[in-house]
N, CA, C and O atoms as a Tinker XYZ file with bonds, in Angstrom:
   508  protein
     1  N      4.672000    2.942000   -4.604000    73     2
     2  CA     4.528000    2.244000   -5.872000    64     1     3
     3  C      3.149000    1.621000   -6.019000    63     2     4     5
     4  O      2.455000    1.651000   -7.035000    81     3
     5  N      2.836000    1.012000   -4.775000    73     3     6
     6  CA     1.405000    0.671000   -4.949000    64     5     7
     7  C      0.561000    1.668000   -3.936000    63     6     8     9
     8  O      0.793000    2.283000   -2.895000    81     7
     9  N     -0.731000    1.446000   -4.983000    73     7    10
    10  CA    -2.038000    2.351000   -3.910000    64     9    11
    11  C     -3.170000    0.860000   -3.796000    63    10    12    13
    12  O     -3.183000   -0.228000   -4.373000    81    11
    13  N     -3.971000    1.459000   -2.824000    73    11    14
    14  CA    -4.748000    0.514000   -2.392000    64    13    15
    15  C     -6.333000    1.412000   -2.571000    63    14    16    17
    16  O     -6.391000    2.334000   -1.758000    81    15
    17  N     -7.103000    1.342000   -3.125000    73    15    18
    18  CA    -8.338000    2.519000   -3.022000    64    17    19
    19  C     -9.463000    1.753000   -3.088000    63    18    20    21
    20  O     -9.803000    0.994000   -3.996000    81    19
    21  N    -10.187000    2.081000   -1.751000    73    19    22
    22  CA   -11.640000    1.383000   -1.768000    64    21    23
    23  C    -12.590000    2.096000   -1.844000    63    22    24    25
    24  O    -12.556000    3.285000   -1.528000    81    23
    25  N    -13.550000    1.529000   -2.255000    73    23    26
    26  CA   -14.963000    2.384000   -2.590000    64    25    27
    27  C    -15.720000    1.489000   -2.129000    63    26    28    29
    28  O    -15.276000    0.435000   -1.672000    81    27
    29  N    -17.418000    1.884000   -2.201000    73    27    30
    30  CA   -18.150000    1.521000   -1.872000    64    29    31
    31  C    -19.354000    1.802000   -0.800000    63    30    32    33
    32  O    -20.522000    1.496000   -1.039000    81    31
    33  N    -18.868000    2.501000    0.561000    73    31    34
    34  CA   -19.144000    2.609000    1.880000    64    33    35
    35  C    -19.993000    3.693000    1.352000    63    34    36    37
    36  O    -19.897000    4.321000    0.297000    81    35
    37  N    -20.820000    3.775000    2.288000    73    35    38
    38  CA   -22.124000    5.133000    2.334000    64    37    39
    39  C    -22.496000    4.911000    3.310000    63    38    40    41
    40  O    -21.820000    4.503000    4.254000    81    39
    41  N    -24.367000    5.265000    3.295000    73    39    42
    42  CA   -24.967000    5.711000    4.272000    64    41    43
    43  C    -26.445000    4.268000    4.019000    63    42    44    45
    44  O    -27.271000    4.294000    3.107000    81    43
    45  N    -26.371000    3.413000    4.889000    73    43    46
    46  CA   -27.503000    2.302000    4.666000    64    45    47
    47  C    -28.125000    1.744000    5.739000    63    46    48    49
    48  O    -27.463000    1.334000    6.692000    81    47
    49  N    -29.366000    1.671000    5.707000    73    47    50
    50  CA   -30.336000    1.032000    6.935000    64    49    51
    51  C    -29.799000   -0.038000    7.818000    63    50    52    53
    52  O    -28.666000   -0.375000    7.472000    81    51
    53  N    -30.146000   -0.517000    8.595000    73    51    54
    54  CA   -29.905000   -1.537000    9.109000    64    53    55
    55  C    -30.707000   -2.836000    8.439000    63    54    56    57
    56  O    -31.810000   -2.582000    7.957000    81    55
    57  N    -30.255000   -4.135000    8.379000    73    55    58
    58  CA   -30.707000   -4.797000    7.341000    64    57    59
    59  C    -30.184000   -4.992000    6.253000    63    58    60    61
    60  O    -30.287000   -6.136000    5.811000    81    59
    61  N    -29.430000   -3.949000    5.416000    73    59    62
    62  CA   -29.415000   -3.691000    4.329000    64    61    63
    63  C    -28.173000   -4.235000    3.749000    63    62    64    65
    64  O    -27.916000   -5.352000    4.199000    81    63
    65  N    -27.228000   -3.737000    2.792000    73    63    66
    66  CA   -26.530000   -4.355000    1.974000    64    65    67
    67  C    -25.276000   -3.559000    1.279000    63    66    68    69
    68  O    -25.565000   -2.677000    0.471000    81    67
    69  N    -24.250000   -3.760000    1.487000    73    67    70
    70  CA   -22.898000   -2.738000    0.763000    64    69    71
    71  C    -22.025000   -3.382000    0.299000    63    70    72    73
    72  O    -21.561000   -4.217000    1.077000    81    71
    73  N    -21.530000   -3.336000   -0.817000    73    71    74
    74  CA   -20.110000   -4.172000   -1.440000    64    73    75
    75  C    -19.157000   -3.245000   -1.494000    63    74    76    77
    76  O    -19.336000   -2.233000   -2.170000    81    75
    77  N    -17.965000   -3.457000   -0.769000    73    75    78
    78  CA   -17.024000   -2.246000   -0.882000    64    77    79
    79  C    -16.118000   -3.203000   -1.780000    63    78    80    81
    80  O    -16.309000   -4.402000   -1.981000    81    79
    81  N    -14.834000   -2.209000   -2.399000    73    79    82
    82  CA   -14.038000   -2.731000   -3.391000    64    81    83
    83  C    -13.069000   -2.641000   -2.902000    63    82    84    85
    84  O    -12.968000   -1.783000   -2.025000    81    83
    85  N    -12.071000   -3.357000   -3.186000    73    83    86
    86  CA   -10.259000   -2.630000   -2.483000    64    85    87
    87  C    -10.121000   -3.187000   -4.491000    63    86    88    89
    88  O    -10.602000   -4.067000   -5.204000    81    87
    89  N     -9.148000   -1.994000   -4.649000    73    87    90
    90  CA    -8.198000   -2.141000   -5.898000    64    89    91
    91  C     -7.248000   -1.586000   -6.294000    63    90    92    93
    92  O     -7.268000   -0.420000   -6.689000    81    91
    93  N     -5.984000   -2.499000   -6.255000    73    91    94
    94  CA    -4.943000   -2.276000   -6.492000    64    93    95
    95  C     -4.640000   -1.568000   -7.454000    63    94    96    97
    96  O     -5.019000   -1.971000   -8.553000    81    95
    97  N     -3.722000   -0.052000   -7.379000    73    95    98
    98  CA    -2.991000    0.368000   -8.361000    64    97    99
    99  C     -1.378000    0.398000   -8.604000    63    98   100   101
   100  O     -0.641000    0.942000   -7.783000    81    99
   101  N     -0.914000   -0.181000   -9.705000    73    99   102
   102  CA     0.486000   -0.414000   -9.700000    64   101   103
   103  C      1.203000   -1.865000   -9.946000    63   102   104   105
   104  O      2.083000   -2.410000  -10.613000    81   103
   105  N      0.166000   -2.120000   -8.895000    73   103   106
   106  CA     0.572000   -3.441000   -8.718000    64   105   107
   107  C     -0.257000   -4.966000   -9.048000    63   106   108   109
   108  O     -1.295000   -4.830000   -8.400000    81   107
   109  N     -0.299000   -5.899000   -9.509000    73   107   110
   110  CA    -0.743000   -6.959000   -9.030000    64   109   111
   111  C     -1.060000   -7.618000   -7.901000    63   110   112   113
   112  O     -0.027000   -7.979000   -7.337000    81   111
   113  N     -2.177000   -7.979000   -7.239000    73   111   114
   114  CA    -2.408000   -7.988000   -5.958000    64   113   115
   115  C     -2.134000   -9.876000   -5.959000    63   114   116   117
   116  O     -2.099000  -10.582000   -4.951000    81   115
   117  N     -1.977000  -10.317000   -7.344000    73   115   118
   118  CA    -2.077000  -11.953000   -7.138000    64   117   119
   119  C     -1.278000  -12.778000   -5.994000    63   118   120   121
   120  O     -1.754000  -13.781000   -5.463000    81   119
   121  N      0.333000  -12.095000   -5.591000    73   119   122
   122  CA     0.930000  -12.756000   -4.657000    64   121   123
   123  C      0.622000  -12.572000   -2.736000    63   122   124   125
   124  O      1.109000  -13.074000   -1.723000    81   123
   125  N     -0.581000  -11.447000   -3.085000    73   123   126
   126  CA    -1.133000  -11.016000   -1.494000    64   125   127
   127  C     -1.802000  -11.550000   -1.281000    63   126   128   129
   128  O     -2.502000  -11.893000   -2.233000    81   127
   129  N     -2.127000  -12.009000   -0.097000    73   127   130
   130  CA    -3.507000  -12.056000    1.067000    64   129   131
   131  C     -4.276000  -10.917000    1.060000    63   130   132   133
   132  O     -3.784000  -10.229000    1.954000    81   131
   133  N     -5.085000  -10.388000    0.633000    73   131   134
   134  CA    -5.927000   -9.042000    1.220000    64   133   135
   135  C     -6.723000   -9.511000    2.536000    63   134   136   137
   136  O     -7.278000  -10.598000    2.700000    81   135
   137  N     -6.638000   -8.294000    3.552000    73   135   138
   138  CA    -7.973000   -8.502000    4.268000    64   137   139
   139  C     -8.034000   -7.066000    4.412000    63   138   140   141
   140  O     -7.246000   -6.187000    4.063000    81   139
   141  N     -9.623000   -7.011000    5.257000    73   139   142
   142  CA   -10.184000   -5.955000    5.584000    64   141   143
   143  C    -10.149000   -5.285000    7.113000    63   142   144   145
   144  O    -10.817000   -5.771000    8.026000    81   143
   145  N     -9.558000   -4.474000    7.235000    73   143   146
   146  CA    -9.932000   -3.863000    8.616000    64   145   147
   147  C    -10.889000   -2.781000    8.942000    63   146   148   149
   148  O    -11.140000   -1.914000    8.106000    81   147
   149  N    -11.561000   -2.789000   10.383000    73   147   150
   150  CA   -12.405000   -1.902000   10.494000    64   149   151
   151  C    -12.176000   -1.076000   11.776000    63   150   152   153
   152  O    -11.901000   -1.572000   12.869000    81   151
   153  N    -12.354000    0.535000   11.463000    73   151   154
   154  CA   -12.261000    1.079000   13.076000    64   153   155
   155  C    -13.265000    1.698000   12.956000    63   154   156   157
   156  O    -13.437000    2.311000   11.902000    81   155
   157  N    -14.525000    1.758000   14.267000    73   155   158
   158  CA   -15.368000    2.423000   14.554000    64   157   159
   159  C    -14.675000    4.007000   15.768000    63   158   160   161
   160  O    -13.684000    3.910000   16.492000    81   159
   161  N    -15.477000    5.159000   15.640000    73   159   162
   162  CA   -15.402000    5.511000   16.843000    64   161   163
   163  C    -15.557000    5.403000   17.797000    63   162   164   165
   164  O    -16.615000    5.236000   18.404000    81   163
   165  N    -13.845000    5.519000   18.390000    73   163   166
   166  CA   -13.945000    5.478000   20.282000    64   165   167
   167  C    -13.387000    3.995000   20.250000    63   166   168   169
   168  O    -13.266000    3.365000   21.300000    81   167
   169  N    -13.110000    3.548000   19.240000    73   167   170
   170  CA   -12.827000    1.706000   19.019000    64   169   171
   171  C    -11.761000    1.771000   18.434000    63   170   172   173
   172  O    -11.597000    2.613000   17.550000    81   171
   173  N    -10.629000    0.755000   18.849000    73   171   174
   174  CA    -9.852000   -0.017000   18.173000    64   173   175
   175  C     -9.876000   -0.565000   16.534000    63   174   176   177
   176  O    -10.993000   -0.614000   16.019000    81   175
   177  N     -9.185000   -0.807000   16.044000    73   175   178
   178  CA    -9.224000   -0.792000   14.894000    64   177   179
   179  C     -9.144000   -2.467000   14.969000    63   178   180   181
   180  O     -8.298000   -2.968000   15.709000    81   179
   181  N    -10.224000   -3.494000   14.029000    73   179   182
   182  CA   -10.262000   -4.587000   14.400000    64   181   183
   183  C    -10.483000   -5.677000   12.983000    63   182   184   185
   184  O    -11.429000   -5.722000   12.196000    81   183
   185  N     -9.534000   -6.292000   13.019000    73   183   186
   186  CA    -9.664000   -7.279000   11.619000    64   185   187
   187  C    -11.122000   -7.853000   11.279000    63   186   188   189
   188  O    -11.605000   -8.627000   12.105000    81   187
   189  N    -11.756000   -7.586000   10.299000    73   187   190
   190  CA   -13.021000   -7.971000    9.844000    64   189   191
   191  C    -13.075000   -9.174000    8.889000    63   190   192   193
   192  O    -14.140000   -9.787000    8.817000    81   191
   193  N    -11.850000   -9.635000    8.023000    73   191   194
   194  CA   -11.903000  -10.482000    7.097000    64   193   195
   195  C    -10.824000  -10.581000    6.332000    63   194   196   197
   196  O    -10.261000   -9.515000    6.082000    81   195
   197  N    -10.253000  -11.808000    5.771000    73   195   198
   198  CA    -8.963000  -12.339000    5.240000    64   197   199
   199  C     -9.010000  -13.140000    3.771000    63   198   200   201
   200  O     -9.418000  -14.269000    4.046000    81   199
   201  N     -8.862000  -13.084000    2.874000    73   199   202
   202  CA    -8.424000  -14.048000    1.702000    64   201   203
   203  C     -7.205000  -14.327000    1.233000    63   202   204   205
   204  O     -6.390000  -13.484000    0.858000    81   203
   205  N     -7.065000  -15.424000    1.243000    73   203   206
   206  CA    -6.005000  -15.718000    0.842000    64   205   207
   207  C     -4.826000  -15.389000   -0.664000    63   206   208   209
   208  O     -5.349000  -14.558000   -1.406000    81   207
   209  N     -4.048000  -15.659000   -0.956000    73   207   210
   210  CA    -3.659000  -15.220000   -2.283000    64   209   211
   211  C     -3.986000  -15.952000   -3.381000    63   210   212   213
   212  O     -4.043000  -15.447000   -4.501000    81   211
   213  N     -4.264000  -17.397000   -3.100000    73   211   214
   214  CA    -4.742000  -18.395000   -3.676000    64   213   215
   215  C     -6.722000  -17.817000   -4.324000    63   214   216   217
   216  O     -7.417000  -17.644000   -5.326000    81   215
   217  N     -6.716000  -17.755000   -2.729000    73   215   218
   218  CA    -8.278000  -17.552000   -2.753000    64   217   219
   219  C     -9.237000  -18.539000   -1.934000    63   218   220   221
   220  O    -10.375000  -18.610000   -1.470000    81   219
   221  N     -8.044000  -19.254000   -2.059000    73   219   222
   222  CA    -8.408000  -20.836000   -0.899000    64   221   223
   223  C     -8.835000  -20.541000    0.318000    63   222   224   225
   224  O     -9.833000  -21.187000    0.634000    81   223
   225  N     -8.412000  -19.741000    1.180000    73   223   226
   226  CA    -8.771000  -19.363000    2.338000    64   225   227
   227  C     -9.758000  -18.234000    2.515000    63   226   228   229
   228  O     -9.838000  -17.384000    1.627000    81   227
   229  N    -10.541000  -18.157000    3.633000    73   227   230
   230  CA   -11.330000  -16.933000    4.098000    64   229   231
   231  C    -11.304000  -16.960000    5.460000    63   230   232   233
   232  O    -11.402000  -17.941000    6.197000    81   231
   233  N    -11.152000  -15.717000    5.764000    73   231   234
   234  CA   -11.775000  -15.650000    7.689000    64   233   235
   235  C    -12.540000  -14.560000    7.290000    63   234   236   237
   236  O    -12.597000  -13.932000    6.232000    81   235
   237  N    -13.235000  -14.446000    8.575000    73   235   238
   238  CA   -14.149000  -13.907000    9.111000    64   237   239
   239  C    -13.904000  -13.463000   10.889000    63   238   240   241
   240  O    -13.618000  -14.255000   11.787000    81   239
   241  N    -14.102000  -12.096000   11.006000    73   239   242
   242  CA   -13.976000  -12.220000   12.194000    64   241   243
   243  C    -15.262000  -12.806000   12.697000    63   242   244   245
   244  O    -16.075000  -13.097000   11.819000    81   243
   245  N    -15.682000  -13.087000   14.236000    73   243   246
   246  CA   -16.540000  -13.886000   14.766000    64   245   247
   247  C    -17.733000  -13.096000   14.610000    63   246   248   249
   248  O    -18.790000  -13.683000   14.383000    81   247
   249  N    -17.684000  -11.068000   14.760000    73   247   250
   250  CA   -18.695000  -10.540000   14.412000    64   249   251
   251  C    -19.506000   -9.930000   13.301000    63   250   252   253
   252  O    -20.403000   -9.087000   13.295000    81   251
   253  N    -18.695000  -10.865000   12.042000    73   251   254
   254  CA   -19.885000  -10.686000   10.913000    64   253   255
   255  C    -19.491000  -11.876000   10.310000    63   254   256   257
   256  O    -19.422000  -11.773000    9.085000    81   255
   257  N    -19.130000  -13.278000   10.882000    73   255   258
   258  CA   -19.163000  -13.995000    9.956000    64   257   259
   259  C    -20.720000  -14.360000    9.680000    63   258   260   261
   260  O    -21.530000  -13.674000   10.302000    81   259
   261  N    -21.241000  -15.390000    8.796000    73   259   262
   262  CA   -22.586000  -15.193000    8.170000    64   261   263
   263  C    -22.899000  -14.039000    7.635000    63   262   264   265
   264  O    -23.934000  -14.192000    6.986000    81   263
   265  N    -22.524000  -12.973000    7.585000    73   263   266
   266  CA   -23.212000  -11.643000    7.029000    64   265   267
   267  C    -22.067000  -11.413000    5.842000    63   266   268   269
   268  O    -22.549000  -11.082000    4.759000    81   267
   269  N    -20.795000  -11.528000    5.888000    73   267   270
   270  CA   -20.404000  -10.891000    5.172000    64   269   271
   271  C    -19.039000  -12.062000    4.064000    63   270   272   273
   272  O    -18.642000  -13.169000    4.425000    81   271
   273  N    -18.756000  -11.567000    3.178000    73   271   274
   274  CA   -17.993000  -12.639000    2.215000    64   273   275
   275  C    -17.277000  -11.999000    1.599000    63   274   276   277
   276  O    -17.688000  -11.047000    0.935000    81   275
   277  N    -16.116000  -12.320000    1.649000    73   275   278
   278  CA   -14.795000  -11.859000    1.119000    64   277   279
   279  C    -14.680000  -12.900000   -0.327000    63   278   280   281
   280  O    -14.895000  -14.111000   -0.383000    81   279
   281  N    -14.309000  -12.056000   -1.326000    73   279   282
   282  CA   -14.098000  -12.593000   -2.771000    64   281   283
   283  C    -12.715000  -11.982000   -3.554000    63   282   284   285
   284  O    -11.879000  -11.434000   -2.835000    81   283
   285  N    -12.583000  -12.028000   -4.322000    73   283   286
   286  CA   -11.205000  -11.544000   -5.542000    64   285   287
   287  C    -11.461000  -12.109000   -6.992000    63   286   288   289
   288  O    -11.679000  -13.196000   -7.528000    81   287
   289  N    -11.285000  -10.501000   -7.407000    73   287   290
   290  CA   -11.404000  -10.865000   -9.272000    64   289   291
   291  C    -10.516000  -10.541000   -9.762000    63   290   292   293
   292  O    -10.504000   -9.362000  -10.118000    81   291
   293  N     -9.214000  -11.450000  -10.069000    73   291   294
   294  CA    -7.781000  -11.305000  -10.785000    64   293   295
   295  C     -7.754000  -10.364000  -11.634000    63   294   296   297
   296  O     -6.928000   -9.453000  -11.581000    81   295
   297  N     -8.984000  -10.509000  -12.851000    73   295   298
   298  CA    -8.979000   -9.837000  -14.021000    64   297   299
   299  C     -8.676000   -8.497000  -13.709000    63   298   300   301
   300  O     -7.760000   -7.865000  -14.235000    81   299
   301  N     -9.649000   -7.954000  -12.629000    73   299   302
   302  CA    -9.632000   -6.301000  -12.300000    64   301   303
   303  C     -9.329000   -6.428000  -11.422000    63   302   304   305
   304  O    -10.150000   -6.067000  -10.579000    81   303
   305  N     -7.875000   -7.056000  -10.815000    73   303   306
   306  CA    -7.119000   -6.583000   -9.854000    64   305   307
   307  C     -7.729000   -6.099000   -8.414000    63   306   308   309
   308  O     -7.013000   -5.559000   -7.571000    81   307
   309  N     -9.118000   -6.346000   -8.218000    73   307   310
   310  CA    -9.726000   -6.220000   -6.897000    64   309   311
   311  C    -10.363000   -6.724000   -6.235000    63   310   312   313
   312  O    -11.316000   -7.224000   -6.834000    81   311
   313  N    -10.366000   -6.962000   -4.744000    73   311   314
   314  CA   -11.053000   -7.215000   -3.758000    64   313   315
   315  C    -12.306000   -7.150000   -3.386000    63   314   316   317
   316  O    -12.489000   -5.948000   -3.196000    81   315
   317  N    -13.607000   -7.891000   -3.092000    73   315   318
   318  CA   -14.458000   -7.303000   -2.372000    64   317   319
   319  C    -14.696000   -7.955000   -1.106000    63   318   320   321
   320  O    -14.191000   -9.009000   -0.720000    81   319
   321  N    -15.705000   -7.048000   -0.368000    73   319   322
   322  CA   -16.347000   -7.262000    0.733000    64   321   323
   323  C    -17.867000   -6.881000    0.390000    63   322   324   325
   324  O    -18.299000   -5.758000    0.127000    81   323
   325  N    -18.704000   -8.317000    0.467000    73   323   326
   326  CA   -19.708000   -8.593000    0.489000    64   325   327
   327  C    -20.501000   -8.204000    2.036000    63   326   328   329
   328  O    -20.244000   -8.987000    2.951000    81   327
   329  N    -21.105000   -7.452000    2.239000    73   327   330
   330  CA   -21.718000   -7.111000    3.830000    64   329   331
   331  C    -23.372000   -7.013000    3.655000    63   330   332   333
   332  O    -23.891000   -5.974000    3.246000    81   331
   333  N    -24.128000   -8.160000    3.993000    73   331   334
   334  CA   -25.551000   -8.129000    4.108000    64   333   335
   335  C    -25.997000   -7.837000    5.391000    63   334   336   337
   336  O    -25.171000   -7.707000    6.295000    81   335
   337  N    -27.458000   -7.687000    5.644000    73   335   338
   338  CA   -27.855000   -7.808000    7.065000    64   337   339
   339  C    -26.916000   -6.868000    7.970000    63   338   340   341
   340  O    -26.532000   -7.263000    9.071000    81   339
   341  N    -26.538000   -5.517000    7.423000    73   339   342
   342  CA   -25.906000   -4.855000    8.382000    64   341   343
   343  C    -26.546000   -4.070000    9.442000    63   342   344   345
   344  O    -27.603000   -3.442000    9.401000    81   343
   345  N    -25.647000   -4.234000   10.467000    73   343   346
   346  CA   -26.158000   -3.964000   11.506000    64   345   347
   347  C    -25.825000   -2.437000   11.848000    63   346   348   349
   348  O    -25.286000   -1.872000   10.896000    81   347
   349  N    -26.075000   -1.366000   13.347000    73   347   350
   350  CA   -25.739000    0.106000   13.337000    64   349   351
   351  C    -24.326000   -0.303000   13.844000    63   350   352   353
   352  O    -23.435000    0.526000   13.660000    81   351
   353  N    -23.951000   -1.665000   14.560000    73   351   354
   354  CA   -22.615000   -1.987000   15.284000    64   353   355
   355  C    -21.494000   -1.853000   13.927000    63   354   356   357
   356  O    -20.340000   -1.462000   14.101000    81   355
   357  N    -22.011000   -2.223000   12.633000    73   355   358
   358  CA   -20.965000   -2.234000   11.678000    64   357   359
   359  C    -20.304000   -1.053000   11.014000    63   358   360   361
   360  O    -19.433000   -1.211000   10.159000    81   359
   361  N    -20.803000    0.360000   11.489000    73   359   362
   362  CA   -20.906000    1.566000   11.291000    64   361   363
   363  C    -18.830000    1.845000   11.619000    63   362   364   365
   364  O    -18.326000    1.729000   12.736000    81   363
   365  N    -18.277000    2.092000   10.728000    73   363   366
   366  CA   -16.510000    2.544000   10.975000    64   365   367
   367  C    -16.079000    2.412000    9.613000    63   366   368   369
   368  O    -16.596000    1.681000    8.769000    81   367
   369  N    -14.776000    3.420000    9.413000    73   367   370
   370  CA   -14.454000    3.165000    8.482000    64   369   371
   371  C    -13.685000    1.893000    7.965000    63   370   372   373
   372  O    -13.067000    1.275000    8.832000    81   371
   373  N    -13.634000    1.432000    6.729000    73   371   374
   374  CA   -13.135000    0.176000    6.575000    64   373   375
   375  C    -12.229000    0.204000    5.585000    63   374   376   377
   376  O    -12.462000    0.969000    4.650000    81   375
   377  N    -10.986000   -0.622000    5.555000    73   375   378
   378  CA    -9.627000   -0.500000    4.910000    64   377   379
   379  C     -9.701000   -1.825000    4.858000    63   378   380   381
   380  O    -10.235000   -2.746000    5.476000    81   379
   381  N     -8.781000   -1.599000    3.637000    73   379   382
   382  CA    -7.989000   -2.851000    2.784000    64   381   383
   383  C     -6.929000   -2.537000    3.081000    63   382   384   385
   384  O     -6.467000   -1.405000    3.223000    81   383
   385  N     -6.253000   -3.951000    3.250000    73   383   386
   386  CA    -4.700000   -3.644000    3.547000    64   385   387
   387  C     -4.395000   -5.475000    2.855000    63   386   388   389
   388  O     -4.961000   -6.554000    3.030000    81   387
   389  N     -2.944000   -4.904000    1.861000    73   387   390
   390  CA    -2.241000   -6.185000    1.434000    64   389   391
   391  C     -1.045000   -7.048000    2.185000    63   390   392   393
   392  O     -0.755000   -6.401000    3.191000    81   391
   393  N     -0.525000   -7.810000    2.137000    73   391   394
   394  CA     0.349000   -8.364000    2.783000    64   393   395
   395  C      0.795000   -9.582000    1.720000    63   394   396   397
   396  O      0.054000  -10.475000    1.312000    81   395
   397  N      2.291000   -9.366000    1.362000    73   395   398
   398  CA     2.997000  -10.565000    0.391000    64   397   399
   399  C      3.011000  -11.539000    1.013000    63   398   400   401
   400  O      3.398000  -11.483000    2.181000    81   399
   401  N      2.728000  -12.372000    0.626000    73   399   402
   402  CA     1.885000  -14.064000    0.855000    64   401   403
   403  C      1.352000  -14.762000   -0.417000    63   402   404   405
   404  O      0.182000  -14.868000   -0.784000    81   403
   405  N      2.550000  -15.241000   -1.041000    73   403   406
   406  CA     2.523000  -15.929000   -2.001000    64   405   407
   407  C      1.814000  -17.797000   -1.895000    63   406   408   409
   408  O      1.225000  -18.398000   -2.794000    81   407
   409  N      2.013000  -18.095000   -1.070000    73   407   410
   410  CA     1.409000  -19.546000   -0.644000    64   409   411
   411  C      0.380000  -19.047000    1.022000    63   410   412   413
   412  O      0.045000  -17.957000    1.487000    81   411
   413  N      0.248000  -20.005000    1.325000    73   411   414
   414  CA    -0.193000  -20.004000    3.019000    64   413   415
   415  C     -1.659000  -19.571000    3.445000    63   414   416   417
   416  O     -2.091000  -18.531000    2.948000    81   415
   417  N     -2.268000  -20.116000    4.117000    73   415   418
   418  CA    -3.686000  -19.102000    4.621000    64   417   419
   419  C     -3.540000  -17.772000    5.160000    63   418   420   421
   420  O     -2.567000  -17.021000    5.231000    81   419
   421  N     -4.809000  -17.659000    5.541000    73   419   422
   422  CA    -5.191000  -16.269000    6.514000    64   421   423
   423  C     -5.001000  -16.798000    7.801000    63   422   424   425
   424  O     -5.929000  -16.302000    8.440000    81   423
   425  N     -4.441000  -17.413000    8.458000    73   423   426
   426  CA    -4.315000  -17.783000    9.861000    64   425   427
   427  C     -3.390000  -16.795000   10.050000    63   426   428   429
   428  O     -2.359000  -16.635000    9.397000    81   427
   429  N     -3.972000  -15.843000   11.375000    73   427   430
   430  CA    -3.504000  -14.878000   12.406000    64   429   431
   431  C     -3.213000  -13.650000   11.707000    63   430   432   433
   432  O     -2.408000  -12.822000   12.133000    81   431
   433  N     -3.876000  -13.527000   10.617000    73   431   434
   434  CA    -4.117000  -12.144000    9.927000    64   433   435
   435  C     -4.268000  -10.669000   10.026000    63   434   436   437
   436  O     -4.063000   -9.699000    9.297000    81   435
   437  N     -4.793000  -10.941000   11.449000    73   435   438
   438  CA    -5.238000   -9.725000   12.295000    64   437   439
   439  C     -3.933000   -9.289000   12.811000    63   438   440   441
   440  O     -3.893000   -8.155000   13.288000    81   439
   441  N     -2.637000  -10.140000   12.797000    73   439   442
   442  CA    -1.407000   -9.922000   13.423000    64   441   443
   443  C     -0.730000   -9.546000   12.382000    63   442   444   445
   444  O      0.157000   -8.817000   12.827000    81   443
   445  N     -0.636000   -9.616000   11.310000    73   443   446
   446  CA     0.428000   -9.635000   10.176000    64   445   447
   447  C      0.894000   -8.093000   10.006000    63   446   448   449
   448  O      0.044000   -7.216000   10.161000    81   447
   449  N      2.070000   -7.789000    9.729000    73   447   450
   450  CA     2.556000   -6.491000    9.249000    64   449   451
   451  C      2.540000   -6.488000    8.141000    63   450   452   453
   452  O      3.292000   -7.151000    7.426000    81   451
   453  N      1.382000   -5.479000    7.651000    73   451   454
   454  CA     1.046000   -5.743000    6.016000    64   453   455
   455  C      2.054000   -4.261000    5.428000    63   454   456   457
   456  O      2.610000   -3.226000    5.796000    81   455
   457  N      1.785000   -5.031000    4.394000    73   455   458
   458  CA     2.859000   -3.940000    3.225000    64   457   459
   459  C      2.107000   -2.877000    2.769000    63   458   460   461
   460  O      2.705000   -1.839000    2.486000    81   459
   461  N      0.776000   -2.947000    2.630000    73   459   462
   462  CA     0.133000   -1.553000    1.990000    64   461   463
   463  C     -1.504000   -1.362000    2.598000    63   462   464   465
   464  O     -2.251000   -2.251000    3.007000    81   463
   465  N     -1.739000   -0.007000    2.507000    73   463   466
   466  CA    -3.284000    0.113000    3.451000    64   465   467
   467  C     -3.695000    1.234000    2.296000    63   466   468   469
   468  O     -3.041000    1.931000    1.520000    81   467
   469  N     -5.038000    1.062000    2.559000    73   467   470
   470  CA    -5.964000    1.602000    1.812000    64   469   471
   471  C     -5.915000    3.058000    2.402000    63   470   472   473
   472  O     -4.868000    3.427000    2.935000    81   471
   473  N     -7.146000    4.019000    2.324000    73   471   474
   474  CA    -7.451000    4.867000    2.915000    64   473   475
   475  C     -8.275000    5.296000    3.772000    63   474   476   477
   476  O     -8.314000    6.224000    4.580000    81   475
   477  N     -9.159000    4.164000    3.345000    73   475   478
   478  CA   -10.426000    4.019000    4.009000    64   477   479
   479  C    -12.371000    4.320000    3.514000    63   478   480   481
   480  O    -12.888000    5.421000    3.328000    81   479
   481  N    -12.724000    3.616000    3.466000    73   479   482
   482  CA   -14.022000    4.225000    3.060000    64   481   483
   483  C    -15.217000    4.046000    4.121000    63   482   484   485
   484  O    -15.345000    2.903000    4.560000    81   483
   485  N    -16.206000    5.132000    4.639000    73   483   486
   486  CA   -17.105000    5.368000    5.605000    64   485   487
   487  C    -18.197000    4.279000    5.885000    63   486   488   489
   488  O    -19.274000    4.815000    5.622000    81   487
   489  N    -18.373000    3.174000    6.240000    73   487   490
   490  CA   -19.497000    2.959000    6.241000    64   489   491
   491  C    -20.577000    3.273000    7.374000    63   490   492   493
   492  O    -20.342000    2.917000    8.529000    81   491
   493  N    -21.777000    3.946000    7.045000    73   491   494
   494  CA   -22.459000    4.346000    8.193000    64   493   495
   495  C    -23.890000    3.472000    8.229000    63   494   496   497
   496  O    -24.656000    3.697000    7.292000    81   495
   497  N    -24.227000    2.688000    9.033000    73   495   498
   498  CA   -25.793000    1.817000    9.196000    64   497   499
   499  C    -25.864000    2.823000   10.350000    63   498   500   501
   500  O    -25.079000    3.386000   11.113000    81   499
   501  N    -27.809000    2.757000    9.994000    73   499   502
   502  CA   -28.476000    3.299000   10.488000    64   501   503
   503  C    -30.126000    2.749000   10.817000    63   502   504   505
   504  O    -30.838000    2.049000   10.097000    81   503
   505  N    -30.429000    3.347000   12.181000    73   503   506
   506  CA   -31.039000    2.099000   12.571000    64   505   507
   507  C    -32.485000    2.878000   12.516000    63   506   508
   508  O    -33.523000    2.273000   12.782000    81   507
C-alpha cells in the first residue's frame, strides 16, 4: 500500500554535496519517524540518521553527524538527507525506511522494526 522511493544519490567528489529524498507514496508519512540507512560494500548495513514524526527529534549516527541533516516537508510528503563535506567512506547505497511512531523520539532507531523500506539509491564519493 505504501512505497517509499528515494532519489538523489550519484556520483560526487569528496568534499562535495548530495540531498537525497525519501517520498512517500500512498501514504502519509506524518504519523512516522523516518530514518536513513546505509550499506556500503563488504559492510553491514548501518543507521545513518532519524527524525522524528513530530520533527522534534534528530539523530545522527556518530559518523556523519556535523556533515549531514535530516529534515521533512509535510506538504510533499518527503524526507531529506542533507550530506555536505562527503567523504569516499560515505560511498553505499542509502534507504529510507518508515516506522509508525505517532509521539516519541528517535531513541534506538537503529533497532526498530520498521514498517516500510525504500529501495535504495547509490551514493558514490570519490576521492
Amino acid at each position: 500500500q505504501v512505497q517509499l522511493v528515494e532519489s538523489g544519490g550519484g556520483l560526487v567528489q569528496a568534499g562535495g554535496s548530495l540531498r537525497l529524498s525519501c517520498i512517500a507514496q500512498g501514504r502519509t508519512l506524518s504519523a512516522y519517524a523516518i530514518s536513513w540507512f546505509r550499506q556500503a560494500p563488504e559492510k553491514e548495513r548501518e543507521g545513518v540518521s532519524c527524525i522524528s514524526s513530530s520533527g522534534g527529534d534528530r539523530r545522527y549516527a556518530d559518523s556523519v553527524v556535523g556533515r549531514f541533516t535530516i529534515s521533512r516537508d509535510r506538504a510533499k510528503n518527503t524526507v531529506y538527507l542533507q550530506m555536505d563535506s562527503l567523504k569516499s567512506e560515505d560511498t553505499a547505497v542509502y534507504y529510507c525506511a518508515a516506522h509508525w511512531r505517532s509521539h516519541g523520539p528517535c531513541s534506538g532507531y537503529v533497532s526498530w522494526k520498521y514498517d516500510y523500506w525504500g529501495q535504495g539509491t547509490q551514493v558514490t564519493v570519490s576521492s
